[in-house]
Structures are given as structure tokens and as C-alpha cells.
C-alpha positions in Angstrom: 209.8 98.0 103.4 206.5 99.8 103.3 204.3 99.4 100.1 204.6 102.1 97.5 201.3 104.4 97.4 199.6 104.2 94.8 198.7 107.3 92.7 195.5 108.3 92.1 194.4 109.1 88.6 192.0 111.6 87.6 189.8 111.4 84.9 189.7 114.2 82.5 186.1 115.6 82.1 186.1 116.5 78.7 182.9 118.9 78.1 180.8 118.1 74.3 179.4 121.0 72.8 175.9 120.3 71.8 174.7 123.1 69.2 171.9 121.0 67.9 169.2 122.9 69.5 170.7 126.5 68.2 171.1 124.8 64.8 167.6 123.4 65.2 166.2 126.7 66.1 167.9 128.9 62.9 166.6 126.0 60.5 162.7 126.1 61.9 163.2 130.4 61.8 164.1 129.9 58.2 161.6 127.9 57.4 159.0 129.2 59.9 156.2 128.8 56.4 156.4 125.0 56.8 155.3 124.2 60.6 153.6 125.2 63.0 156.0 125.1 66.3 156.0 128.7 67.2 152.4 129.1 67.4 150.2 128.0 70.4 147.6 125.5 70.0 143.8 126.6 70.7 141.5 124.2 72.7 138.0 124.1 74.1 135.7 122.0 74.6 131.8 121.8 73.8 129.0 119.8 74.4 127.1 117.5 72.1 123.7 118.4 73.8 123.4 115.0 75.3 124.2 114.1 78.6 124.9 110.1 77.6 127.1 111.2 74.6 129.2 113.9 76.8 129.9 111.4 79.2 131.2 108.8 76.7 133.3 111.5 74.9 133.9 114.3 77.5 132.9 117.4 75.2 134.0 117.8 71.4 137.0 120.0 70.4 139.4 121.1 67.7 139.0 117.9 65.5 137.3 116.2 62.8 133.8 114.3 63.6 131.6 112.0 61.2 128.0 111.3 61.2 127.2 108.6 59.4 123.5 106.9 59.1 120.3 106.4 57.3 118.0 109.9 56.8 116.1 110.8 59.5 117.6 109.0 62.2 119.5 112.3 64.4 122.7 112.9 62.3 121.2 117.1 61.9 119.7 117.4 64.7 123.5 116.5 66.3 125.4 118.6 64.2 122.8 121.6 64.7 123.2 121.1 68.3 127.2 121.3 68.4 127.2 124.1 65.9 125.0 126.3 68.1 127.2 125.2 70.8 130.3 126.0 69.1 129.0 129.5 68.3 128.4 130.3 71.6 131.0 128.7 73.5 134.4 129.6 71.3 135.5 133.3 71.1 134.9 135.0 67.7 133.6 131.6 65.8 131.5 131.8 62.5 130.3 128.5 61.0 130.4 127.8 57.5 127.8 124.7 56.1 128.1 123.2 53.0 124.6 122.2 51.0 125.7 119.6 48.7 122.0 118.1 48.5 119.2 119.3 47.0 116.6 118.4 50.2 118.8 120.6 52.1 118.4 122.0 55.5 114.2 121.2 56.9 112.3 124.5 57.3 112.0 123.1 60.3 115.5 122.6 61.3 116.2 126.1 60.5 113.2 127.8 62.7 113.8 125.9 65.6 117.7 125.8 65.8 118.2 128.9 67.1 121.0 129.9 64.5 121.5 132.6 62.0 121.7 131.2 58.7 123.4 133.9 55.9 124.0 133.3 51.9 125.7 136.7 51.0 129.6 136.5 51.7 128.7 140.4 53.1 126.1 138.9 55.8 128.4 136.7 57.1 129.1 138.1 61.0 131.0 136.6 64.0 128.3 134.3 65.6 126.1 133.2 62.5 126.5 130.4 59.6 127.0 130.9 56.1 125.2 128.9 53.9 127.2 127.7 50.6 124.9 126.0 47.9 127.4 124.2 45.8 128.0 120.6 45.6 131.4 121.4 43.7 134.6 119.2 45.9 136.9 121.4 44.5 134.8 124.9 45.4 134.8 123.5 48.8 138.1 123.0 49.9 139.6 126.3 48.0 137.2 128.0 50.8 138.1 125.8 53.6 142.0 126.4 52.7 141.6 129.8 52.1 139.6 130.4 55.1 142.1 128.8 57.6 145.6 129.5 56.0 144.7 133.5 55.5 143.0 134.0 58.9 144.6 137.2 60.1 141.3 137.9 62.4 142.0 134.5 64.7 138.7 133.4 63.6 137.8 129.7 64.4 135.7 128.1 61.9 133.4 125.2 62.5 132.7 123.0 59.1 130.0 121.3 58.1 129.5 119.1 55.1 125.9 118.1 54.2 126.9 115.9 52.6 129.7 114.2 51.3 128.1 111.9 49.4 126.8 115.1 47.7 129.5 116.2 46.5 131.2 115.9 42.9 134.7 116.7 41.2 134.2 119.8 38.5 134.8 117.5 35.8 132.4 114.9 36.8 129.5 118.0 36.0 129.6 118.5 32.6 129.7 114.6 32.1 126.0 112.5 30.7 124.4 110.5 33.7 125.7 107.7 31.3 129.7 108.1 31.3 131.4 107.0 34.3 133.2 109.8 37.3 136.5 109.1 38.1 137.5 106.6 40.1 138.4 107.7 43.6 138.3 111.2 42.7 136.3 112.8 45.9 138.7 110.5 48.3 141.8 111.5 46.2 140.9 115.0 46.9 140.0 114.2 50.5 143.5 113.1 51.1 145.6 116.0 49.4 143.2 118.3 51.5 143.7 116.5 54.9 147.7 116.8 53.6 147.4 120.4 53.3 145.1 121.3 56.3 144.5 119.1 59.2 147.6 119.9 61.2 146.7 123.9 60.9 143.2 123.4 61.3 142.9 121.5 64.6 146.0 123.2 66.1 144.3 126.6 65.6 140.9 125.6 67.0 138.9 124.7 63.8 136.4 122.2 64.3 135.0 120.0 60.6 131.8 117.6 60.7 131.3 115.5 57.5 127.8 114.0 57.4 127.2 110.7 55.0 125.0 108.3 54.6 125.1 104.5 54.9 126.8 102.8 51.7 127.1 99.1 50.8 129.0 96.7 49.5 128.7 94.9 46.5 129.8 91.1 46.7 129.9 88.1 43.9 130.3 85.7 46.8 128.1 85.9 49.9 130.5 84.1 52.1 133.7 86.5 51.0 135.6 88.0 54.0 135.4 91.6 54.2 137.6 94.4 55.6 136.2 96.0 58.5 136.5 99.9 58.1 135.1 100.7 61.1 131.6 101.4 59.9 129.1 101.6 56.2 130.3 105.0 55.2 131.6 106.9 52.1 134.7 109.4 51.9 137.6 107.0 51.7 140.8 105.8 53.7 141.9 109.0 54.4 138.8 110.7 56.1 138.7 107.4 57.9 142.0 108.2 59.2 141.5 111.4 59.5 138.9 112.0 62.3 138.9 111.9 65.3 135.2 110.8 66.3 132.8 108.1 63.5 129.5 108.9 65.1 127.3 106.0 62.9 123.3 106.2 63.8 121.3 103.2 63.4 117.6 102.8 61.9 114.5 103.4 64.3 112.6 100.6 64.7 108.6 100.5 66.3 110.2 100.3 69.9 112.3 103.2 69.5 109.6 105.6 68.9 108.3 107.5 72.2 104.8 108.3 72.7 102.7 110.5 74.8 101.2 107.6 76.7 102.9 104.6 78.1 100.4 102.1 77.3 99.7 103.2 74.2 101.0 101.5 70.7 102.6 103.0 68.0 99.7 103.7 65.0 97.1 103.1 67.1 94.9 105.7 65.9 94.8 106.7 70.4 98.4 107.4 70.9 100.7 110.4 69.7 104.5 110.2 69.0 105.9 112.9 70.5 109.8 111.4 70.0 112.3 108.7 69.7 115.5 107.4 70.6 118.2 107.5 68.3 120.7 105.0 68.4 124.3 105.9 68.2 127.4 103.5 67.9 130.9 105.7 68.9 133.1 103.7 65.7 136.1 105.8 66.5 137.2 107.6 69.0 139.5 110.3 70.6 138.9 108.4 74.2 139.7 104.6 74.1 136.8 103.5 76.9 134.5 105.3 74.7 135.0 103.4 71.5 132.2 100.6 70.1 130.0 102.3 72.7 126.5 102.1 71.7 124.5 104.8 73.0 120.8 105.8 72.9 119.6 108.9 74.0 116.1 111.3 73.3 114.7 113.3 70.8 111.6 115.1 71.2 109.9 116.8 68.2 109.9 120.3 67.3 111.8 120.9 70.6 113.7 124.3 70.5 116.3 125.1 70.1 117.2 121.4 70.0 115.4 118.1 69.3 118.0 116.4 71.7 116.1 116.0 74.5 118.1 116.6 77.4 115.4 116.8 80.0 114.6 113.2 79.4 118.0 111.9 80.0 118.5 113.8 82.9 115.7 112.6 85.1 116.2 109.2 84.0 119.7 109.5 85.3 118.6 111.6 88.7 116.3 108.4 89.5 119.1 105.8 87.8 121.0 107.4 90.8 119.2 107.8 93.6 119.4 111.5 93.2 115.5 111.5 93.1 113.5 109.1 95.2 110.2 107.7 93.7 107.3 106.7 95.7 104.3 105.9 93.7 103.6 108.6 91.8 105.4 111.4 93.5 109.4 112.2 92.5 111.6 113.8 95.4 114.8 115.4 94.8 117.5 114.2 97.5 118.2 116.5 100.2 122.0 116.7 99.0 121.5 117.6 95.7 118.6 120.5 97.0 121.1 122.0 99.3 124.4 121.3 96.8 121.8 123.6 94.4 121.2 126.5 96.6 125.2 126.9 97.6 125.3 127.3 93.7 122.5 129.8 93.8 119.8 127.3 92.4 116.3 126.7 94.1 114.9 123.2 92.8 111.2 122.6 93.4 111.5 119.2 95.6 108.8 117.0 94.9 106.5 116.3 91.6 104.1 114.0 90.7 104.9 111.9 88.1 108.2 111.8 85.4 106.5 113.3 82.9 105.9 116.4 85.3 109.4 116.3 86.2 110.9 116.8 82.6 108.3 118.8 82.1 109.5 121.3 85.1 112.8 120.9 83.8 112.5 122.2 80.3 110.5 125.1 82.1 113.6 126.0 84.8 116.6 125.8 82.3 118.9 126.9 85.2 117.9 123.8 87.1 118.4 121.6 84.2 122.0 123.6 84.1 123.2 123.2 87.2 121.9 119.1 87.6 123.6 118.5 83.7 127.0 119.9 85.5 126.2 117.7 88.4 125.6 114.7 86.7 128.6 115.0 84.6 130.9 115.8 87.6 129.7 112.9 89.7 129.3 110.2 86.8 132.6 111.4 85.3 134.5 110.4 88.1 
């Protein structure tokens, strides 16, 4: 007798509805005042003014950077320098600088910058940096909230703080010198303003640079362990947290100074200092190879319209590289790098005598010193 077949059974497909996404959808319509998912995020990128720096970070964008150091050792002259960039790089941008210390911005500084400082509200135009004089925590974040939550005009703001140690809670004004500031009061207000900006602010293309000085701590015992934040800088946990780069300069010392003569010493009485390096440690960063990085690059005084002296680090680099040949005391560009500069419409002047001749040429041919920065970073970057 033959074997019985065997019937085949069919499983029934049995379709789910999934209305999650619709119900999803009519909850973030309704309430479309508490996020920020229908609107598109705003990028760009900037430079820093130094080659080395750009490099380590690839550009600066929508985010929150510290500068942290001693006086006088390149935390302006940076900030300056990305400001201007800023300005001129992102589409209907206005700066807005807070002077919470009485030394203020250097004559200096402002002659030589190349930006348009304003302190009437009225004067303030696309393209130029208004100026408030108020070292008032409070005063300072109602404008920065105002500013960015009622900006009908698409206006990205850059923000600088000079600097937070500065700055003071309302109440703390009318106390004597003698009766003590609340405790944790300028971090506490850090925090609830970081709560009720950073996630509009950096989406929409604001950019905010806090500048502080070093501070230390004060220990009964010597040999106590102590938490590592990341760097000697005051603000709190929460502007710790908060940004993205800790830029933290370290003090100049006799062999950091540049002079106009390389066998000269420093207070000679022969010998003038034309410069120095500054010294920069990256304590945080948005890019992980880039973090701890210690990075010294150039400053030249009363260089226009920055001190950053990005002619120096780019012929060190061209002979680091190969990309210029020395032979005594003549430099000659490569024959690559002459002919990838006249495909990009670029005539470089082949040989000169001397590096100091060379950066020299460069800071008189700014399209040359253009077109090698782009170079440089393209090649070094990959």
C-alpha cells in the first residue's frame, strides 16, 4: 500500500500594523516648541589662522571652544583671528564680545585686527562686532538667549567672552569686597544656560569662545590626589562638559621668544624680538587624534591683520617636506609644486636666498601663501 502524502501546511502571514512613526510624527507637530527635528542643521567650517592648529583640528565650526592660559601668551590674538574668520567666511554673521575686564581689548589688538568694533545696539551691521561693556552673568546670557531663540533674520552669531573669570552674578555687585559671593553661582548659571541653549545654538550655526585664565588649587596636604579636569581653568563642570575644543596656552619662557638674528640672545642689548612661539596643549577635543596634542606655532608682532604668523609655519613646513630644496643659502621651490601652482593660476617666484627672504616674499604674495596653506593642508591631511 503506498504511503499516505503528507499535506503541506501553510503558514498564515499575519501583517502588524506599526503606527508608531504617524503617532510619533503628530506628537513632535504638537510640540514642535520643544525640539529641534524639523529644522536643518547649519555647518561650516573656519580656520584658526594656523596651519599646525588646522591640521590637528580640521577647521572650527558650530561649537563651543575655550582658551585658557596665563596673559599674554596668544589666547586674543587666536580668538581675533577666528572671529575675523568667522565674519568672513559664514553668510550674514555678526559677532558679539563680551568685556568683562577692565584692561579690555589692546589699542593694539583693535588697529591691527582688521574688524569693526561697534558699542551702539544701532551700529551693529552684518559683518562687524558689537562690543558689550558689562561684566553682569546674568546681562549676558539674557542677550545670548535672546539673540539665538528670536533670530527671525537666520543670523549666526559668534560669542566671545573676555572673560569669564570676569564676570559676576547681579547680586554679588552691590555686596562689600569683605562678604563672601555665592558659592558656585557663575557655574550654576553656566549650566541652566548650556540647558537652555547649546542644542539651538550649535544646530543653527552659532559659534561661543570663553577665554579664562589659569586658576589653582588650594591643598592642606601636598601629597593629596587630585581630580584631573582636563586642564587649570575656571567656569565649572558644565562648561567643561560643554565644549567641544579646551585650547590651554602655556607660559613663554627665554627660548620661546624669536628674534631678528639667529645668533643673537634675548636682552642683549644687539638683538630685537620680533616674535614668539606660543605653546598650545588641545585638552579636549572634537577629533580624538588631536587630543593632548601639544602644539607650537608663530607669532610675529604687530603683524596685520593677525599676529599668527602663518608665513613662518609655512616655509618651515615646505622645507620639513621637501617641497622646497635648500642649498646653502638659496631656497628652491620643487618643480611639482611650481607647476601644481600655475594650473591653479598661481605664479611662485622659484628660488630665494635665505628663509627669512622666503617668508618675507610670502607675506608680500598673499595668493601664494593661499594657494601653498591649501596645499599643505590637502597633502598633510591625508
Amino acid at each position: 500500500m503506498a504511503p499516505r502524502a503528507k499535506k503541506e501546511q501553510t503558514e498564515e502571514v499575519v501583517e502588524v500594523k506599526d503606527n508608531s512613526s504617524t503617532r510619533l510624527n503628530q506628537i513632535l507637530k504638537e510640540g514642535k516648541d520643544d525640539h529641534y527635528n524639523f529644522s536643518d542643521r547649519v555647518n561650516w567650517k573656519i580656520s584658526t589662522g594656523s596651519l599646525l592648529i588646522d591640521m590637528a583640528t580640521g577647521g572650527i565650526g558650530p561649537c563651543m571652544v575655550r582658551m585658557c592660559g596665563t596673559m599674554g601668551e596668544g589666547k586674543t590674538a587666536m580668538t581675533l583671528e577666528v572671529v575675523r574668520n568667522f565674519l568672513k567666511e559664514v553668510q550674514n554673521s555678526k559677532a558679539f564680545w563680551v568685556l568683562a575686564e577692565g584692561r579690555g581689548l589692546s589699542e593694539e589688538n583693535v588697529n591691527r585686527c582688521g574688524l569693526t568694533f561697534v558699542y551702539k545696539a544701532e551700529d551693529w551691521k552684518v559683518g562687524t562686532v558689537f562690543i558689550l561693556e558689562s561684566n553682569i552673568y546674568e546681562l549676558f546670557i539674557q542677550c545670548v538667549k535672546d539673540l539665538v531663540i528670536n533670530n527671525e533674520d537666520s543670523v549666526r552669531y559668534c560669542f566671545v567672552v573676555d572673560s569669564i573669570d570676569g564676570l559676576q552674578l547681579r547680586d554679588d555687585r552691590a555686596k562689600e569686597i569683605t562678604e563672601n559671593n555665592k558659592v558656585a553661582g557663575v557655574p550654576a548659571l553656566s549650566k541652566k544656560m548650556l540647558q537652555a541653549l547649546s542644542l539651538n545654538m550649535f544646530k543653527h550655526g552659532h559659534l561661543m569662545i570663553l577665554i579664562s585664565q589659569v586658576t589653582s588649587e588650594i591643598k592642606i596636604d601636598p601629597y593629596a590626589k587630585t581630580t584631573n579636569r582636563g586642564g587649570n581653568f575656571s567656569g565649572g563642570n558644565a562648561l567643561l562638559h560643554a565644549s567641544d575644543w579646551i585650547f590651554e596656552y602655556s607660559p613663554s619662557f627665554n627660548s620661546d621668544y624669536i628674534l631678528d638674528s639667529k645668533t643673537g640672545k634675548l636682552n642683549d642689548g644687539k638683538s630685537k624680538t620680533v616674535g614668539k612661539w606660543a605653546k598650545v596643549t588641545i585638552q579636549k577635543s572634537a577629533r580624538e587624534a588631536a587630543k593632548k596634542q601639544l602644539i607650537s606655532y608663530p607669532i610675529k608682532y604687530g603683524k596685520k591683520p593677525s599676529g599668527i604668523w602663518l608665513e613662518y609655519e609655512i616655509s618651515d613646513m615646505l622645507l620639513a617636506w621637501d617641497l622646497v630644496k635648500k642649498a646653502g643659502a638659496w631656497m628652491t621651490f620643487s618643480d611639482t609644486l611650481v607647476e601644481q601652482a600655475k594650473l591653479a593660476g598661481v605664479e611662485i617666484q622659484v628660488q630665494h636666498q635665505g628663509s627669512d627672504n622666503l617668508r618675507v616674499y610670502l607675506e608680500q604674495n598673499q595668493n601664494v601663501t593661499e594657494f601653498l596653506y591649501k596645499r599643505l593642508k590637502e597633502v598633510l591631511s591625508n
